[in-house]
C-alpha positions as CSV (number, residue, x, y, z in Angstrom):
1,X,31.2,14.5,19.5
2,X,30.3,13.8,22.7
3,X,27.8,10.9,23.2
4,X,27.7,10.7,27.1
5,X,24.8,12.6,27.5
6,X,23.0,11.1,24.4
7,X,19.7,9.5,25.1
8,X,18.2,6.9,22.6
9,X,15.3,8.1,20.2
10,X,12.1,6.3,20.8
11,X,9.8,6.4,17.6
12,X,6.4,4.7,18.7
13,X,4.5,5.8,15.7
14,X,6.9,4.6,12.7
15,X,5.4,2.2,10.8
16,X,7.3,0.0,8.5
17,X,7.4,1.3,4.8
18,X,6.4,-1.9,3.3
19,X,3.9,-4.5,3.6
20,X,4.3,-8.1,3.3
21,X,1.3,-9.6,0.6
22,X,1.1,-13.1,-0.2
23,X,1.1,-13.9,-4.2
24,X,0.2,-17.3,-6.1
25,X,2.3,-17.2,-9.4
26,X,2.6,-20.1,-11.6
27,X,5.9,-22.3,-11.2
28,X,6.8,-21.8,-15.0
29,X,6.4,-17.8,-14.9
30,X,8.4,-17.8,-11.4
31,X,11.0,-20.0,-12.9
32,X,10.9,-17.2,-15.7
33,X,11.7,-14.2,-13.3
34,X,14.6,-16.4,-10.8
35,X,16.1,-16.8,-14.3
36,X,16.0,-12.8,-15.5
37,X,16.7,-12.0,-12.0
38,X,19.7,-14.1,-12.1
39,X,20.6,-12.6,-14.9
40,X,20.8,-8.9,-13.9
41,X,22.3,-10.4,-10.6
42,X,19.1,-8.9,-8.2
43,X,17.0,-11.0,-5.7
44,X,14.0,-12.1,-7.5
45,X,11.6,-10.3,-5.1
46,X,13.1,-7.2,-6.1
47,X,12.7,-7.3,-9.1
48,X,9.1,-8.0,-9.0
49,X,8.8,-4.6,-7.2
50,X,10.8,-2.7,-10.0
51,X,8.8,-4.2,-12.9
52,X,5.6,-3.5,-10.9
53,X,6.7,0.1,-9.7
54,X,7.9,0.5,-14.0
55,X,4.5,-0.2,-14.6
56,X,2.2,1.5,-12.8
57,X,4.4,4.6,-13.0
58,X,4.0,4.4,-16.7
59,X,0.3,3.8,-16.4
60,X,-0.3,6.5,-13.9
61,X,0.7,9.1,-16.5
């Protein structure tokens, strides 16, 4: 492959595919989910978004 004459993309209208949110939880229920999240040996963030994508996948049906 030749990459001298490559030129470097330039995407001005991507937007990122997520969006930040800010979310009070209680400090006993947080605790909960570091600890289950430990457990399956994920970040806890991510697995707030896999229970919550679980969920409204099975109640969109």
């Amino acid at each position: 492959m030749d990459w001298t004459e490559a030129k470097r993309a330039v995407l001005p209208n991507l937007k990122p595919s997520t969006q930040s949110i800010s979310i009070r939880l209680p400090v006993d229920l947080l605790e909960q989910i570091k600890v289950e999240a430990s457990r399956r040996d994920v970040p806890h963030q991510s697995l707030i978004k896999i229970w919550l994508s679980e969920h409204a996948r099975k109640n969109a049906a």
